[in-house]
mmCIF file of the N, C-alpha and C atoms, coordinates in Angstrom:
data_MODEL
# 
_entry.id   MODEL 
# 
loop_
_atom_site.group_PDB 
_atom_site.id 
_atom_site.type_symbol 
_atom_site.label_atom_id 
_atom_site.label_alt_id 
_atom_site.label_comp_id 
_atom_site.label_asym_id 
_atom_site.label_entity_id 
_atom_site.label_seq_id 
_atom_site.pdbx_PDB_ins_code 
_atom_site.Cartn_x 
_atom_site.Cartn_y 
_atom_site.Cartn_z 
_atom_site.occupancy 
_atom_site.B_iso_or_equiv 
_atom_site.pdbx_formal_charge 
_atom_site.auth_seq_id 
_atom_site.auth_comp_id 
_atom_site.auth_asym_id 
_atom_site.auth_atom_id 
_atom_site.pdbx_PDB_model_num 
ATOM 1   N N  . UNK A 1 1  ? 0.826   -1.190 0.000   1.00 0.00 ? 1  UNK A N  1 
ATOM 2   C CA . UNK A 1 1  ? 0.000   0.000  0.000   1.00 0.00 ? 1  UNK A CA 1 
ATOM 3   C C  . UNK A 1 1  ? 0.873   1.258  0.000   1.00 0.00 ? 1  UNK A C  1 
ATOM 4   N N  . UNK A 1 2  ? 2.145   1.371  0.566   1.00 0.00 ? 2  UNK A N  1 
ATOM 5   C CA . UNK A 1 2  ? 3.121   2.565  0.909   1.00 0.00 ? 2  UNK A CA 1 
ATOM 6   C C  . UNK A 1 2  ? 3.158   3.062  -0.731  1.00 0.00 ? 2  UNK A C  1 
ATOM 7   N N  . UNK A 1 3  ? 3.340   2.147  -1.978  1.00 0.00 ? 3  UNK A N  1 
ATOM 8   C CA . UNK A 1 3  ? 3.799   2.725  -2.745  1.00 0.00 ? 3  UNK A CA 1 
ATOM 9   C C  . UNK A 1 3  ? 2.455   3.671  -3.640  1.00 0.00 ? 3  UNK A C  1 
ATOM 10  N N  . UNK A 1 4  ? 1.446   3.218  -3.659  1.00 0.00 ? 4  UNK A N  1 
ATOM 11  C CA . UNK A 1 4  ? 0.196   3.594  -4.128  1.00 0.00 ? 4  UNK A CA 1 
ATOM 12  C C  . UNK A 1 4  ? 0.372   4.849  -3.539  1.00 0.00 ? 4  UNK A C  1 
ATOM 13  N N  . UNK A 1 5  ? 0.309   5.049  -2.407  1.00 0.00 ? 5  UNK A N  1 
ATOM 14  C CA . UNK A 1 5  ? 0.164   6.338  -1.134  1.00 0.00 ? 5  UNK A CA 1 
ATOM 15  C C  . UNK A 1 5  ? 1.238   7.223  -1.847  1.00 0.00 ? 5  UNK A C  1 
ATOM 16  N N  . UNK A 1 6  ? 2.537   6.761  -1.918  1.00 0.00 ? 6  UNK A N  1 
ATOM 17  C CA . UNK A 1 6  ? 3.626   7.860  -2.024  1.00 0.00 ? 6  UNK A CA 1 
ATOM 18  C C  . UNK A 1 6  ? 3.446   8.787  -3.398  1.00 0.00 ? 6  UNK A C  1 
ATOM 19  N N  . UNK A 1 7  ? 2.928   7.587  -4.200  1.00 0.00 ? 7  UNK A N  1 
ATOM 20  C CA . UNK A 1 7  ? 2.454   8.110  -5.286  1.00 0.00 ? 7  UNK A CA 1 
ATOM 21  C C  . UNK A 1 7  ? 1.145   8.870  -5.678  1.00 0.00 ? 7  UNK A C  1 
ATOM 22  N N  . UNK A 1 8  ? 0.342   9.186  -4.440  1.00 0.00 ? 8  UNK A N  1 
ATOM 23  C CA . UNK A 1 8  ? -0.695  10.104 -4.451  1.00 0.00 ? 8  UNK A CA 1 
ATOM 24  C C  . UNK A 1 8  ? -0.235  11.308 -3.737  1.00 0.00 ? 8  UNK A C  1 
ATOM 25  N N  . UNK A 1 9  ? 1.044   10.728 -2.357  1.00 0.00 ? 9  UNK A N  1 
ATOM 26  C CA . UNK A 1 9  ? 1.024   12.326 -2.120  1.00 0.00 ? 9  UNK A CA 1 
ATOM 27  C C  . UNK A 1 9  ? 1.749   13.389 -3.074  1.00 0.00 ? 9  UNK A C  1 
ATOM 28  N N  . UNK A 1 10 ? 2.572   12.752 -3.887  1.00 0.00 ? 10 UNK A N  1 
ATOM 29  C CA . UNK A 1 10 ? 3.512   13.273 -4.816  1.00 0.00 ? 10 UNK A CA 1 
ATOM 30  C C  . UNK A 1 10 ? 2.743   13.795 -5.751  1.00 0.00 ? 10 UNK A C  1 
ATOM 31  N N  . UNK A 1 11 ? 1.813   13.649 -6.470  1.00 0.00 ? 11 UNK A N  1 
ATOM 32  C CA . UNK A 1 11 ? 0.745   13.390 -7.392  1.00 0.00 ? 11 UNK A CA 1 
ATOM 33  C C  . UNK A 1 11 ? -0.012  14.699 -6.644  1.00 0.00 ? 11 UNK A C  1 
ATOM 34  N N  . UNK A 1 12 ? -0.350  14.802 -5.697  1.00 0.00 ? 12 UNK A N  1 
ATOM 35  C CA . UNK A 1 12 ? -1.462  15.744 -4.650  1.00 0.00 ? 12 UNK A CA 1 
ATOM 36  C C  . UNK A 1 12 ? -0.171  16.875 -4.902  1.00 0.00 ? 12 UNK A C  1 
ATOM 37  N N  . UNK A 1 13 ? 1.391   17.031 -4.471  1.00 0.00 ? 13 UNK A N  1 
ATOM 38  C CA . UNK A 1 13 ? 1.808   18.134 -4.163  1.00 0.00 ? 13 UNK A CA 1 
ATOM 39  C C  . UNK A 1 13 ? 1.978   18.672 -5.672  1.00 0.00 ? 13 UNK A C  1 
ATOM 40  N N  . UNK A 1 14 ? 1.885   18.275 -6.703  1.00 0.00 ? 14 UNK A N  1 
ATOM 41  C CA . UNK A 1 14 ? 2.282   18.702 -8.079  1.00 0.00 ? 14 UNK A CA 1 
ATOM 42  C C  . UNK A 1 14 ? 0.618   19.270 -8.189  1.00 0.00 ? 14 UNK A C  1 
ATOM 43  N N  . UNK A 1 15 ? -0.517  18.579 -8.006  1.00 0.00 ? 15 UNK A N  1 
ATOM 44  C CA . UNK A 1 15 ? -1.850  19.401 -8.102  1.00 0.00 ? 15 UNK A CA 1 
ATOM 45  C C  . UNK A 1 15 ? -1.709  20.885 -6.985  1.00 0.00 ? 15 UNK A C  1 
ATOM 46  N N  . UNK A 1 16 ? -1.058  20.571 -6.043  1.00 0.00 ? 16 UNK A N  1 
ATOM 47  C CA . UNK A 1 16 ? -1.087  21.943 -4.873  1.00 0.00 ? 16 UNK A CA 1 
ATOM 48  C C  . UNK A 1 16 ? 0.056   23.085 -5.894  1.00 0.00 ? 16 UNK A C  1 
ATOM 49  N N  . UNK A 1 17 ? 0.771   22.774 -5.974  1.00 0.00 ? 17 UNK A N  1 
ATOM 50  C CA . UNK A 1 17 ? 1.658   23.582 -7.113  1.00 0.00 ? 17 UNK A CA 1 
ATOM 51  C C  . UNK A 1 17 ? 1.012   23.914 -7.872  1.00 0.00 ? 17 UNK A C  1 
ATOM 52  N N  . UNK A 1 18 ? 0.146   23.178 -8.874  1.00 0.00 ? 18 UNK A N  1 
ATOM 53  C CA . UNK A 1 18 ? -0.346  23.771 -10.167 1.00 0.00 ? 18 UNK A CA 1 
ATOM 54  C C  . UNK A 1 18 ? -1.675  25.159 -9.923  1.00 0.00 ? 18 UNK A C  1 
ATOM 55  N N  . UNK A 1 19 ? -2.058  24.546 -8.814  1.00 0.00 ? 19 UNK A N  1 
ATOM 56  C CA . UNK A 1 19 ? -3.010  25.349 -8.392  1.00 0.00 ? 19 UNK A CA 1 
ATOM 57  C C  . UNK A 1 19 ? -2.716  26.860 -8.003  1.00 0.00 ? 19 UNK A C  1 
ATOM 58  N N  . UNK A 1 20 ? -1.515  26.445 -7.057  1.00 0.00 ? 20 UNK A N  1 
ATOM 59  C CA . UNK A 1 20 ? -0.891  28.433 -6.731  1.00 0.00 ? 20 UNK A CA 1 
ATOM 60  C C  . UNK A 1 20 ? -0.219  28.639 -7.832  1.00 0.00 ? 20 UNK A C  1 
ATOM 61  N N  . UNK A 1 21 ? 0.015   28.192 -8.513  1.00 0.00 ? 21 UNK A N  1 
ATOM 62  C CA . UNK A 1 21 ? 1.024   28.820 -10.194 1.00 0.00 ? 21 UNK A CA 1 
ATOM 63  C C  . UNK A 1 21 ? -0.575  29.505 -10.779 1.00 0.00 ? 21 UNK A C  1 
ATOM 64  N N  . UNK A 1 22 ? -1.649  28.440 -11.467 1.00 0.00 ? 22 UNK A N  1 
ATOM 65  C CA . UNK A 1 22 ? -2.872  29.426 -11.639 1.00 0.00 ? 22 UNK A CA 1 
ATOM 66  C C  . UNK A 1 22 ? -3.374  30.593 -11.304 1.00 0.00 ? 22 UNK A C  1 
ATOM 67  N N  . UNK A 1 23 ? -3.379  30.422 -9.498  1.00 0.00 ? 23 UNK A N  1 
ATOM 68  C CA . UNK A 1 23 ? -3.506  31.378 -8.830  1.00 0.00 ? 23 UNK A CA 1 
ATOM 69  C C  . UNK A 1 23 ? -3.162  33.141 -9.472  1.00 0.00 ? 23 UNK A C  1 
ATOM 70  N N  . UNK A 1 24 ? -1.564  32.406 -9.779  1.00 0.00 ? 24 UNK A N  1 
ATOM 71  C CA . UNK A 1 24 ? -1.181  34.103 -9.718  1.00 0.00 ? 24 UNK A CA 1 
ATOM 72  C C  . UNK A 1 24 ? -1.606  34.461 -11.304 1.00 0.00 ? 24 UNK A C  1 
ATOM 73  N N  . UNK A 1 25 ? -2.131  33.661 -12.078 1.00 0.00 ? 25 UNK A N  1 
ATOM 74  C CA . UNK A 1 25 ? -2.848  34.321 -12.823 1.00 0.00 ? 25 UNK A CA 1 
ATOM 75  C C  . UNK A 1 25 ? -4.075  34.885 -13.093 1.00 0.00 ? 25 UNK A C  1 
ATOM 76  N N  . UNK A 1 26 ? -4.778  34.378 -12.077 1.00 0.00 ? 26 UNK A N  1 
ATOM 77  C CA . UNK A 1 26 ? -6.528  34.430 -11.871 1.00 0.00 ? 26 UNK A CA 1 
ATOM 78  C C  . UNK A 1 26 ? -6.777  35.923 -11.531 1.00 0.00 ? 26 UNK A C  1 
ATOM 79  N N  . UNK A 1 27 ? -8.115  36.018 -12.018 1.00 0.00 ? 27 UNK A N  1 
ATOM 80  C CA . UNK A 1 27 ? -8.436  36.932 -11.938 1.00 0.00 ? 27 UNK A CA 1 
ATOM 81  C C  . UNK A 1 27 ? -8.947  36.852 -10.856 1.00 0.00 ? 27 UNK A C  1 
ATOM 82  N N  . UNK A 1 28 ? -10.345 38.173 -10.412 1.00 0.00 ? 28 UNK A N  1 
ATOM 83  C CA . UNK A 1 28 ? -10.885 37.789 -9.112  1.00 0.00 ? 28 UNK A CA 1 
ATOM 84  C C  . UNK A 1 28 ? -11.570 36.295 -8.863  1.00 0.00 ? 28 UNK A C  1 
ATOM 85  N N  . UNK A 1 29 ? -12.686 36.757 -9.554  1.00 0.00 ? 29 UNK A N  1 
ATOM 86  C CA . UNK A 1 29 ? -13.832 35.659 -8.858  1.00 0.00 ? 29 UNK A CA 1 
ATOM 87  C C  . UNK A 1 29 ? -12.997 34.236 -8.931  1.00 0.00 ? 29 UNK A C  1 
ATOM 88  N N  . UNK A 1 30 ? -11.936 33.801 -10.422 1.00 0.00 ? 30 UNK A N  1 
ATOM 89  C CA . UNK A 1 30 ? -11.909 32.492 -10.568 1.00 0.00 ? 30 UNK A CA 1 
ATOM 90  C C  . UNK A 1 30 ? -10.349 32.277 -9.075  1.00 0.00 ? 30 UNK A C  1 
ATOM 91  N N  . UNK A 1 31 ? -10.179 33.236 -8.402  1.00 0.00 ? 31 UNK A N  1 
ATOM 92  C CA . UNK A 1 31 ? -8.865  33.313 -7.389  1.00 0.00 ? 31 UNK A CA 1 
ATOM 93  C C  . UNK A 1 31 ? -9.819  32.935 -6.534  1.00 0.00 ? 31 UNK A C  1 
ATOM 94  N N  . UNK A 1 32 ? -11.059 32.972 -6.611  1.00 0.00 ? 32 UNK A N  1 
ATOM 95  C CA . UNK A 1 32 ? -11.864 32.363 -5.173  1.00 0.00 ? 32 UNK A CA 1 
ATOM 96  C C  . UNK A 1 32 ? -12.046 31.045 -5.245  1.00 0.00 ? 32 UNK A C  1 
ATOM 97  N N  . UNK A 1 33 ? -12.832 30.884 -6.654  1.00 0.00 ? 33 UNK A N  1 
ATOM 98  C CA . UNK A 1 33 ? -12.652 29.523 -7.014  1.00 0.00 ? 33 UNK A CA 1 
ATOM 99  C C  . UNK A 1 33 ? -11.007 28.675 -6.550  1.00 0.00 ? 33 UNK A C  1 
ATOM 100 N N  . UNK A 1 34 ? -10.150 29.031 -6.826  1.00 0.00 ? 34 UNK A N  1 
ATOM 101 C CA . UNK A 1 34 ? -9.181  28.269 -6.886  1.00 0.00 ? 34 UNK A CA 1 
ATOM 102 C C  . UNK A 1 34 ? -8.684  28.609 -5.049  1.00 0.00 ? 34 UNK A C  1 
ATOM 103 N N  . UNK A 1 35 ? -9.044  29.080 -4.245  1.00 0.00 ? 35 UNK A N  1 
ATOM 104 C CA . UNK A 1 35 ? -8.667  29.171 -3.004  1.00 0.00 ? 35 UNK A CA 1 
ATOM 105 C C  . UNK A 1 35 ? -9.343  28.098 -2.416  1.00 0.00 ? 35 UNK A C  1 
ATOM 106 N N  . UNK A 1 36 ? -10.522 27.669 -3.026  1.00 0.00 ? 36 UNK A N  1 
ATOM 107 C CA . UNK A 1 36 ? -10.929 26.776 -2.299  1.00 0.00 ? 36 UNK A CA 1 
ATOM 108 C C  . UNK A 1 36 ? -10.465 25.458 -2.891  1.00 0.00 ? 36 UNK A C  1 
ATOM 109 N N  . UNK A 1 37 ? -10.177 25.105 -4.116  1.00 0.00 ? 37 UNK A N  1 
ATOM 110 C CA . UNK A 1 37 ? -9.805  23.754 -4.645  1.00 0.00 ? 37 UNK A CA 1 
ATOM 111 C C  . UNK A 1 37 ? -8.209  23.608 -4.018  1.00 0.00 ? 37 UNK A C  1 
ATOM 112 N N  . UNK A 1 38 ? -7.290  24.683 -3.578  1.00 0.00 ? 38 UNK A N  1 
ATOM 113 C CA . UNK A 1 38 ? -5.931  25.037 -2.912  1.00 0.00 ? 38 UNK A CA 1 
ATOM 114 C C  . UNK A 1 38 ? -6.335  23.836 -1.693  1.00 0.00 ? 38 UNK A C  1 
ATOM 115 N N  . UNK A 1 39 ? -7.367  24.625 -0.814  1.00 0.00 ? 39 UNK A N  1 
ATOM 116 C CA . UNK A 1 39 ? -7.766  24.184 0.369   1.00 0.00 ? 39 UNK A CA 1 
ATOM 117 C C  . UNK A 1 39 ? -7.961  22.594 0.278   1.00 0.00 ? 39 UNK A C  1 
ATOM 118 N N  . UNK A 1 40 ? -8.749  22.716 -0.588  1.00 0.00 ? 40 UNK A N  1 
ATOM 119 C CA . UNK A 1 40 ? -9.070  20.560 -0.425  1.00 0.00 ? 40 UNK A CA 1 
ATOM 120 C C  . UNK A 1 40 ? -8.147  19.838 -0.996  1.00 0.00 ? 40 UNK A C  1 
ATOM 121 N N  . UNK A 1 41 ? -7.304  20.326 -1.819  1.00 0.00 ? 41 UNK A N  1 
ATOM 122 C CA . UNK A 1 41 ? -6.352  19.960 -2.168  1.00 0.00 ? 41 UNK A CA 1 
ATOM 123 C C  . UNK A 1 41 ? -4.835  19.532 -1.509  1.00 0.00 ? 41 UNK A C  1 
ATOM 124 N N  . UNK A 1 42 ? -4.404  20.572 -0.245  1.00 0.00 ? 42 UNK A N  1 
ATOM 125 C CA . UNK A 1 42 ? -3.820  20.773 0.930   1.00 0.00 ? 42 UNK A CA 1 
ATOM 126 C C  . UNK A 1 42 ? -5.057  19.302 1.833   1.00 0.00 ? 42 UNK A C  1 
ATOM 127 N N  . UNK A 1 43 ? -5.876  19.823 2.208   1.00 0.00 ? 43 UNK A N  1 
ATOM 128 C CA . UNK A 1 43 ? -6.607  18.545 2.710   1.00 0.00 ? 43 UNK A CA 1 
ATOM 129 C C  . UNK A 1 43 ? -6.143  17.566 2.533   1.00 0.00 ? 43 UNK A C  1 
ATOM 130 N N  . UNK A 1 44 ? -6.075  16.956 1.219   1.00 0.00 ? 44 UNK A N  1 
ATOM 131 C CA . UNK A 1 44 ? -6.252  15.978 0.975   1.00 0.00 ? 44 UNK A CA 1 
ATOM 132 C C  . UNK A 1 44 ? -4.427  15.404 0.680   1.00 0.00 ? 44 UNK A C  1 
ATOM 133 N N  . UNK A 1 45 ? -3.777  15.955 0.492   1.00 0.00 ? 45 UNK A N  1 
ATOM 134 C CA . UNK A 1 45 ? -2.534  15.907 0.780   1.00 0.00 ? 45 UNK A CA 1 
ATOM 135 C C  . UNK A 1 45 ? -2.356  15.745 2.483   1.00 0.00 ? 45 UNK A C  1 
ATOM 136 N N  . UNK A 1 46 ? -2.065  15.797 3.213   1.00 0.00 ? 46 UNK A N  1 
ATOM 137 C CA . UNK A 1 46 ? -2.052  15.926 4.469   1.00 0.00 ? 46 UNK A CA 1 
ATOM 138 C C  . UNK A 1 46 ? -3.112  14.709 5.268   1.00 0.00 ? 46 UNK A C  1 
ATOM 139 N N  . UNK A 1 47 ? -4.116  14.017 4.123   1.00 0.00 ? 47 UNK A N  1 
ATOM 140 C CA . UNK A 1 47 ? -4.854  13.471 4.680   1.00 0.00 ? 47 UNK A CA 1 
ATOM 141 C C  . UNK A 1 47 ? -3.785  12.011 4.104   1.00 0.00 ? 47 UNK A C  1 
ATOM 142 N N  . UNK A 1 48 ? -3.388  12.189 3.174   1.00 0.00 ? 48 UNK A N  1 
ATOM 143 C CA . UNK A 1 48 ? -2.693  11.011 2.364   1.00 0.00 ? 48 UNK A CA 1 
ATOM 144 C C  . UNK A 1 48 ? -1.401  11.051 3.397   1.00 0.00 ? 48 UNK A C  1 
ATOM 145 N N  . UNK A 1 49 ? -0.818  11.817 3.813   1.00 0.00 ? 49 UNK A N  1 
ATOM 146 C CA . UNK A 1 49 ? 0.573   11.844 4.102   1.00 0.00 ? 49 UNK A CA 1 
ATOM 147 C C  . UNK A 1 49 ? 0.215   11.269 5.461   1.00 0.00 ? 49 UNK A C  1 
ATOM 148 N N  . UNK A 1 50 ? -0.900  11.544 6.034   1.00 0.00 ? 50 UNK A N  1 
ATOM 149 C CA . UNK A 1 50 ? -0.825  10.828 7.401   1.00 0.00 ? 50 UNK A CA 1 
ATOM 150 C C  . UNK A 1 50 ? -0.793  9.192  7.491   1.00 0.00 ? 50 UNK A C  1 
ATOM 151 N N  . UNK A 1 51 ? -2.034  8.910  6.504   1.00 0.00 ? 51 UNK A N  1 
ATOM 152 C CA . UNK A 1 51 ? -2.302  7.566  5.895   1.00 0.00 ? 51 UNK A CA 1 
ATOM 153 C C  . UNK A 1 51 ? -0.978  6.928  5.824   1.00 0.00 ? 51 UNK A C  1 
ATOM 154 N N  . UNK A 1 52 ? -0.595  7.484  5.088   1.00 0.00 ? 52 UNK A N  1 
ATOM 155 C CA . UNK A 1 52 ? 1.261   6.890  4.569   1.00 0.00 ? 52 UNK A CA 1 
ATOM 156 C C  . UNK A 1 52 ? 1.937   6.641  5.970   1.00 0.00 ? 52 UNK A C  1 
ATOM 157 N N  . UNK A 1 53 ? 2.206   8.306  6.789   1.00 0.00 ? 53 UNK A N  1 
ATOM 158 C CA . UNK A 1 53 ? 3.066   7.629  8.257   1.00 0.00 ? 53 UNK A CA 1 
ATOM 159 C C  . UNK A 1 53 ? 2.413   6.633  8.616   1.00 0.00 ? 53 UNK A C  1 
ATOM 160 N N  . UNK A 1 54 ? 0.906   6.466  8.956   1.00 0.00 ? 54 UNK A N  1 
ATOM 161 C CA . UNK A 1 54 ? 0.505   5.436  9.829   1.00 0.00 ? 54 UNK A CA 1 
ATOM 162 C C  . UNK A 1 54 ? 0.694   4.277  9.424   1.00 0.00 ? 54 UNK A C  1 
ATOM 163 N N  . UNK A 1 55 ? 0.629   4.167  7.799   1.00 0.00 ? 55 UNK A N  1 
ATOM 164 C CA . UNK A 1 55 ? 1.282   2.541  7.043   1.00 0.00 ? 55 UNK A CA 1 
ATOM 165 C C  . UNK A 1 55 ? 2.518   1.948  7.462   1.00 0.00 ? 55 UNK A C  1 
ATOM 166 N N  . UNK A 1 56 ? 3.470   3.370  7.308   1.00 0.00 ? 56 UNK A N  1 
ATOM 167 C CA . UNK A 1 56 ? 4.478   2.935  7.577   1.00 0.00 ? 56 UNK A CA 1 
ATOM 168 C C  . UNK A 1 56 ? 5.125   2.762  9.077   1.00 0.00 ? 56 UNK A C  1 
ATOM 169 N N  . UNK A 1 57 ? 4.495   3.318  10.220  1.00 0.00 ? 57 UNK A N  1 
ATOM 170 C CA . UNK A 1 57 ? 4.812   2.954  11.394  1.00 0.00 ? 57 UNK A CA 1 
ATOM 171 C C  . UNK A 1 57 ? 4.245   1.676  11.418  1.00 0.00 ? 57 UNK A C  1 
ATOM 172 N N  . UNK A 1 58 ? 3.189   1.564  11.500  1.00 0.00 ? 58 UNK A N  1 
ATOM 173 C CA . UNK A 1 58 ? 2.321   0.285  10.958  1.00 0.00 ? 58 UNK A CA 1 
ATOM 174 C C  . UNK A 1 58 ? 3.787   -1.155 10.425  1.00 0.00 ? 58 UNK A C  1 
ATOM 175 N N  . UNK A 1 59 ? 3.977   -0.716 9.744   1.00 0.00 ? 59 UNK A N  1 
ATOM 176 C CA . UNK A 1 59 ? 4.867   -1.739 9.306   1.00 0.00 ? 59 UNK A CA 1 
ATOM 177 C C  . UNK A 1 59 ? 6.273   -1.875 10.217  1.00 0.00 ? 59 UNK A C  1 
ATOM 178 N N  . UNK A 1 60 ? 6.675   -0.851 10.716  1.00 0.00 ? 60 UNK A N  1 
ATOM 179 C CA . UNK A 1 60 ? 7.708   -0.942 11.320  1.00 0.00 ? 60 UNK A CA 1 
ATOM 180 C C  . UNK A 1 60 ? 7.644   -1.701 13.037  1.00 0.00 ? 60 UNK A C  1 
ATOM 181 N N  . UNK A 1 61 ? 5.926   -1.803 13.311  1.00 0.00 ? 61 UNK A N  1 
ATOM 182 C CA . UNK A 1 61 ? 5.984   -2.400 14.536  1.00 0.00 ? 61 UNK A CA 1 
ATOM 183 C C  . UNK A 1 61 ? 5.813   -1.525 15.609  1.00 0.00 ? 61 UNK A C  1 
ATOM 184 N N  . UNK A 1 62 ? 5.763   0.016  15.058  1.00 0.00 ? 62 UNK A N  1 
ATOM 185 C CA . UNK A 1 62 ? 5.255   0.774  16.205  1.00 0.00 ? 62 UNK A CA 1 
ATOM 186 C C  . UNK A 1 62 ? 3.731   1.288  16.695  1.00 0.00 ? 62 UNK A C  1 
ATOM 187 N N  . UNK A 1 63 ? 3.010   0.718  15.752  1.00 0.00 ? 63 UNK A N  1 
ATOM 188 C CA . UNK A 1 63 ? 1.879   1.012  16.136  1.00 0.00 ? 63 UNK A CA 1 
ATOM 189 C C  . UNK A 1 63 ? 1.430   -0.510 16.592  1.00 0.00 ? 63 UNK A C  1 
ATOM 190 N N  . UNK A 1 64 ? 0.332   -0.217 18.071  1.00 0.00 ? 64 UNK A N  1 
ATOM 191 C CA . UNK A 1 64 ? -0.141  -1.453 18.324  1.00 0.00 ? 64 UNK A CA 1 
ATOM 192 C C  . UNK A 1 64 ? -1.652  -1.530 18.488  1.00 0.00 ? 64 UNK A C  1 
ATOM 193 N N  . UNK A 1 65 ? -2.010  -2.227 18.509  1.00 0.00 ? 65 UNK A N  1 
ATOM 194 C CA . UNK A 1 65 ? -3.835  -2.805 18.683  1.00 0.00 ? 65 UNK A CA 1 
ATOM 195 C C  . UNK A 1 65 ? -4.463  -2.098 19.828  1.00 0.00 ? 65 UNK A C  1 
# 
């Protein structure tokens, strides 16, 4: 599962990049739009990266039942 994961958070930080590169071109309204896809995007990065530590403590024997 670690490698699926690493490859979404990597995958998630190149979408968080693409998004503030847009950014600085947006105009108003679509800079609102994109503040919020920033946001779930960050979410969801951070939601993957935890997933990942916990796999991988998980595997190492430090997490227990």
């Amino acid at each position: 599962m670690n490698e699926p994961l690493t490859k979404v958070t990597h995958d998630l930080g190149f979408t968080c990049a693409g998004l503030q590169e847009a950014m600085k071109m947006a105009k108003a309204v679509q800079g609102i739009v994109l503040l919020d896809l920033i946001g779930r995007a960050r979410g969801l990065l951070q939601d993957a990266q935890a997933l990942l530590d916990a796999s991988n403590a998980d595997a190492k024997g430090i997490v227990k039942p």
